[in-house]
Structures are given as C-alpha cells and as structure tokens.
C-alpha positions as CSV (number, residue, x, y, z in Angstrom):
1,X,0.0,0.0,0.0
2,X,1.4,3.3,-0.7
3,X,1.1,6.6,1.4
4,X,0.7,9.8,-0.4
5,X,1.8,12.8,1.4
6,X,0.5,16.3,1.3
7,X,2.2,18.6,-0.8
8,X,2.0,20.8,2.4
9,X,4.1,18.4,4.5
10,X,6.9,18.6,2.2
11,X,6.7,22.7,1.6
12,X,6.9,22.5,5.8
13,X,10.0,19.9,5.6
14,X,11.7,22.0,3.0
15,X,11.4,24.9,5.1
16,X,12.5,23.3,8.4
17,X,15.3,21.9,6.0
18,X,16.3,25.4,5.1
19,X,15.9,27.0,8.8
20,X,18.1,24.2,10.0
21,X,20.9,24.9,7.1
22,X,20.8,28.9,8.5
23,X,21.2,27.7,11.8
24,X,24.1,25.5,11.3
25,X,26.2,28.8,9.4
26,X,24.9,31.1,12.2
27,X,26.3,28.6,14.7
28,X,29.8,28.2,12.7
29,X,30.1,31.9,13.3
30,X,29.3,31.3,17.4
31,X,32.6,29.9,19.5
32,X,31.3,27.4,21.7
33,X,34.7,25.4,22.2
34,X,34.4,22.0,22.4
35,X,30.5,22.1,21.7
36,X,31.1,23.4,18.1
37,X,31.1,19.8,16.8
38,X,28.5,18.6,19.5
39,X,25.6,21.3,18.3
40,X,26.8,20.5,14.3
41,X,26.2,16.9,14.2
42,X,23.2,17.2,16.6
43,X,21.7,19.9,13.7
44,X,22.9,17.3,11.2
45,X,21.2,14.7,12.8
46,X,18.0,16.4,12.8
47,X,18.0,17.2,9.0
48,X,18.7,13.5,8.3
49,X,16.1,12.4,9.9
50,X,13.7,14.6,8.4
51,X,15.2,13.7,5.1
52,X,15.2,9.8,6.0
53,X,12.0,9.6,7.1
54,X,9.8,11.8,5.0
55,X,11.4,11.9,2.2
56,X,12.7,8.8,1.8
57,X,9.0,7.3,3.4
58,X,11.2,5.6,6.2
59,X,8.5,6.6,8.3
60,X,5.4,4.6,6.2
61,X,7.3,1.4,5.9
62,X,7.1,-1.4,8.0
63,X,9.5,-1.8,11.3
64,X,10.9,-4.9,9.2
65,X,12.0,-2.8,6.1
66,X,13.2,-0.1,9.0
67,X,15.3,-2.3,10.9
68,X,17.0,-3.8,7.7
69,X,18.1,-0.3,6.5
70,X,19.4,0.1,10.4
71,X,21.4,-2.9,10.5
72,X,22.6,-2.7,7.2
73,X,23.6,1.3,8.1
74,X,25.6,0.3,10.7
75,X,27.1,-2.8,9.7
76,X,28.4,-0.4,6.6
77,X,30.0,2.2,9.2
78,X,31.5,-0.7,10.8
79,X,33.1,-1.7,7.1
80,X,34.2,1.8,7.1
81,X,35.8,2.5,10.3
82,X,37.5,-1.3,10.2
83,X,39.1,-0.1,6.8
84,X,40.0,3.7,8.0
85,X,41.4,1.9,11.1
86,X,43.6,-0.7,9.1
87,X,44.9,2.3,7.2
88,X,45.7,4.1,10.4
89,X,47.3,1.1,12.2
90,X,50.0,0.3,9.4
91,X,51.4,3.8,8.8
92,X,54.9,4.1,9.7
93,X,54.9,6.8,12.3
94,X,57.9,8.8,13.4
C-alpha cells in the first residue's frame, strides 16, 4: 500500500530543512569550544532524519524494512571505520 503525502508536509519539511541549514552557518560563526562539533552533528542529525523519514518514506514502511536499513547502516560504518582503522594502524609513524 502506498502513502501519499500532502504537498504541504513537504513545503513544511523543505522549510524546516532550510531553517536548520541557516542555523548550522549562524552557529559556525558562534565559538562554543568544544561544543562546536557537538551542536553541528546534533543539527545534522535532525536534517537527516527529516530527510530519511519523509522523504525517503522511512517513516510509512514497515518496522521490518526499518530495521534492515538500520542494521545494514551500521554494519556499513562498521566496514568503514574497520578499513579507516587498518589504514591508520599500518602507517609508519615517526
């Protein structure tokens, strides 16, 4: 079965999308110290969830389909961070 937004939902995700954007350069411009990259990824985490779940209909799907993509997600990262470690480990430091 599929779900079939209003156009109004997305014109209200677009412009959360957009506020979001203006409040990540307004915050670049603010020196927090060590929260700098604490309040970034927190605003980045917000806009992909709004993009993962409305409009990629993550949020329509069954919990099934949902915790595939999660699993697969992380098991990716894990990939990712194995290889970026392997890399880092067998450098010649000096």
């Amino acid at each position: 079965m599929e779900h079939i937004s209003p156009t109004k939902l997305y014109v209200g995700i677009w412009v959360a999308l957009m506020l979001l954007t203006v409040l990540t350069a307004g915050m670049s411009r603010i020196d927090l110290g060590p929260f700098n990259t604490v309040v970034a990824l927190v605003i980045a985490t917000c806009k992909g969830l709004l993009v993962v779940l409305f409009f990629m209909h993550a949020k329509y799907i069954s919990e099934r389909t949902t915790l595939v993509a999660i699993v697969s997600g992380f098991f990716w990262l894990l990939i990712l961070l194995m290889l970026s470690m392997t890399d880092y480990m067998s450098r010649a430091w000096r």
